[in-house]
N, C-alpha and C positions, 0 to 999 in steps of 0.2 A: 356743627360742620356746615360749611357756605357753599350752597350748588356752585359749581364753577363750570364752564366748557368742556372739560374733559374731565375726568375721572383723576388723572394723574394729580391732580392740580388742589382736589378736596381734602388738604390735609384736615384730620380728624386730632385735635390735642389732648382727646382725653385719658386718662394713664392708664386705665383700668380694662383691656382688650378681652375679647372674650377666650385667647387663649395666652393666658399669664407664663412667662418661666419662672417667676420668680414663686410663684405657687406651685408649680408645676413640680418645679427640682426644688429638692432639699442640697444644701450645703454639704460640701463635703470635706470630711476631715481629712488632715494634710493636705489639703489643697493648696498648694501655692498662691502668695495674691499676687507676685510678677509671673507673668506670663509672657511668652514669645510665639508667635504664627509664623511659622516661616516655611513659605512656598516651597522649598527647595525639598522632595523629600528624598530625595538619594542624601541629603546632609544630616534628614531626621535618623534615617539607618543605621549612620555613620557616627552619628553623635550618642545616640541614644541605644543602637541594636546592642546585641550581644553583654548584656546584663551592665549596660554601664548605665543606665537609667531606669526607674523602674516604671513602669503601666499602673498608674493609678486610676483612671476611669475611660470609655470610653465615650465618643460623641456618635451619635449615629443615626444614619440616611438610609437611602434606600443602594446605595453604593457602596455599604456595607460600614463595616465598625471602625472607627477611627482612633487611635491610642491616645491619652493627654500621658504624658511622660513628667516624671519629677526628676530634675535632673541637679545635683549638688554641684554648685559650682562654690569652690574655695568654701567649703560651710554653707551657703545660701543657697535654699531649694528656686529651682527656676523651672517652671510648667512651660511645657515644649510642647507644639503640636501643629496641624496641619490645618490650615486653615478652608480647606476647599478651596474650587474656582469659582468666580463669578460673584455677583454682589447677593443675589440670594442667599447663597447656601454660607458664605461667609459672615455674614449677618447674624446667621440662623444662630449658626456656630459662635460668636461674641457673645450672642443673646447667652448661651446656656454656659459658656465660661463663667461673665458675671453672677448668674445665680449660681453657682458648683464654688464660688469665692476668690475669683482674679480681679482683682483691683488694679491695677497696672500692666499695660498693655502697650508690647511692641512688636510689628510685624516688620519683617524681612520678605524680598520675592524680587519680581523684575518688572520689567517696563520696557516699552517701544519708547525710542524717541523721536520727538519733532523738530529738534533742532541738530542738522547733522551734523556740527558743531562738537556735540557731545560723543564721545568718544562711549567703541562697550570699555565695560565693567568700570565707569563712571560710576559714582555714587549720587544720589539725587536724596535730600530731606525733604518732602513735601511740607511745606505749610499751607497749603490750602489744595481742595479739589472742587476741581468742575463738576459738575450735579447732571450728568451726562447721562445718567443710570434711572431706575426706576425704586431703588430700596430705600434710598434716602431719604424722599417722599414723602415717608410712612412715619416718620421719627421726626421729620423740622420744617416748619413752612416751607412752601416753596420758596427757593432763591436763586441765584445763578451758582454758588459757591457754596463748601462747608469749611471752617478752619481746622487744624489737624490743633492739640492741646499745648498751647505753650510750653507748658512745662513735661511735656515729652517730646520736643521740639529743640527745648534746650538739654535735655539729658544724652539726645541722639549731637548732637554736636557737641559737646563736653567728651562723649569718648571718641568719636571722630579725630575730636583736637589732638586726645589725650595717645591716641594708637597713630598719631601723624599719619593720617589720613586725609587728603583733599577731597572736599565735596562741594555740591551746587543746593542752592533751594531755593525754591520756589513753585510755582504752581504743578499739579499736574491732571489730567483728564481722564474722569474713570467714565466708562461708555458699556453700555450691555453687548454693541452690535461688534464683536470682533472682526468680523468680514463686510461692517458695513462703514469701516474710517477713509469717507471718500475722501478726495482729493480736498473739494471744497470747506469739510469740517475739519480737516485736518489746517489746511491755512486759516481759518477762522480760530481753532486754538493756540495757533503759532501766533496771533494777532493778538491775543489777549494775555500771552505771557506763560502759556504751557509749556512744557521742559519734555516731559514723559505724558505716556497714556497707558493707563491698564483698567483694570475693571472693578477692582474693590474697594479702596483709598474713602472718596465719599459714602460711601455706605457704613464702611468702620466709623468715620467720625461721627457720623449724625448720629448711629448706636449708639456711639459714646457719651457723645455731648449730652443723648436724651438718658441715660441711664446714670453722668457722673463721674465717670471715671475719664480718666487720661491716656490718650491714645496714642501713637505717633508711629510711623512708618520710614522704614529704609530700601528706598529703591536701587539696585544692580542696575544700570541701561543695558539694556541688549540689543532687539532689532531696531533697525530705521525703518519708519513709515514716512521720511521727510521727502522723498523722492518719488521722480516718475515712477520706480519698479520698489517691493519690497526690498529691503537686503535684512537675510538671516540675519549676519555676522557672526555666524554659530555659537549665540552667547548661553546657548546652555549645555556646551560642553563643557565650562571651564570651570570644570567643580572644585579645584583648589581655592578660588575666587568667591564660587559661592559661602565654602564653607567658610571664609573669612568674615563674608558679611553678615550671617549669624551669629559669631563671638562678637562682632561689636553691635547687633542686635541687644547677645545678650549684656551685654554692658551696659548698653543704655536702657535695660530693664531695673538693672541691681541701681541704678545712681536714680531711679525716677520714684519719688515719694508720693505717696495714694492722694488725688487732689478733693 
């Protein structure tokens, strides 16, 4: 590790930390390797409550126990579950998927957007994210960026195509400081080609990319940060919308092969 000026900045690339998951957890039988996170949990209720899926393990914080659901679609088990907020606890949460046995990884959730251009319940494909955050760090040199995985990039637009769906991709900005997207960062990501901003997008990848596996992300737009005032657009009432972007979540989990 290279002293550097700040602390943020010393990435460490050695594989072996002093607290492993992949030591830690054993594997777990029937575990699904497609996996879906998806923020939305009035859709995990809705999809998975009332015995249509079952509770095979749970993940757990100090905010108590979280369910990973196996959920049959057409034949094919697809692991369902909540990703947490923010880039820590989401990470945390990847880390022990991977070791529990999910190889293939797509999240679903929402996003602010920067350009008001974008309409809500736009769809957005992230291929890349701004490294705005702090968990990223820990998993890949420092950069400006991290890439989301090709080939869940193109499984997520294969069923897009495939469900006549219009979508946008390209960049988006994950940031730790939710109430700190001042005016001035926010045109400086408008500058550089950001679409959306939410909080966890770079953190999933760089887990990924450091662990191997294929990630990819489907963003809902909701509020606007592109203006003098917030505007809600009260995009998380429109839970028929949400639940749609979950099924093509899960789509592009069932069409994405372990990389």
């Amino acid at each position: 590790m290279i002293d550097q000026p700040y602390p943020i900045l010393e990435f460490d690339p050695v594989r072996e930390p002093l607290i492993d998951p992949q030591r830690l957890i054993r594997p777990l039988d029937g575990m699904p390797p497609r996996v879906v996170l998806c923020f939305f949990q009035e859709v995990i209720e809705a999809v998975c409550g009332d015995g249509r899926a079952t509770a095979i393990h749970h993940l757990r914080s100090e905010i108590g126990h979280n369910p990973i659901y196996a959920l049959d679609v057409d034949g094919q088990p697809v692991a369902v579950v909540h990703p947490g907020v923010g880039a820590p606890l989401a990470a945390g949460y990847l880390e022990e998927l991977i070791a529990l046995g999910g190889r293939q990884f797509i999240a679903c959730g929402g996003a602010g957007v920067i350009i008001p251009e974008v309409a809500v319940g736009r769809l957005v494909v992230p291929t890349h994210a701004v490294r705005d955050e702090g968990t990223s760090y820990h998993y890949l040199p420092p950069a400006r960026e991290v890439a989301a995985a090709p080939a869940a990039v193109a499984a997520l637009e294969a069923a897009l195509t495939a469900g006549g769906v219009s979508y946008l991709t390209g960049k988006t900005w994950t940031t730790d400081g939710v109430y700190r997207e001042t005016p001035a960062r926010i045109a400086r990501r408008k500058a550089e080609g950001c679409l959306t901003v939410e909080m966890e997008a770079a953190a999933f990848f760089a887990v990924a990319e450091f662990r191997g596996v294929p990630f990819g992300q489907l963003l809902y737009c909701g509020d606007d940060v592109s203006g003098a005032e917030w505007d809600s657009r009260h995009w998380d009432s429109r839970t028929s919308i949400r639940e749609k972007v979950f099924w093509l979540a899960v789509e592009a989990a069932l069409r994405l092969q372990e990389g």
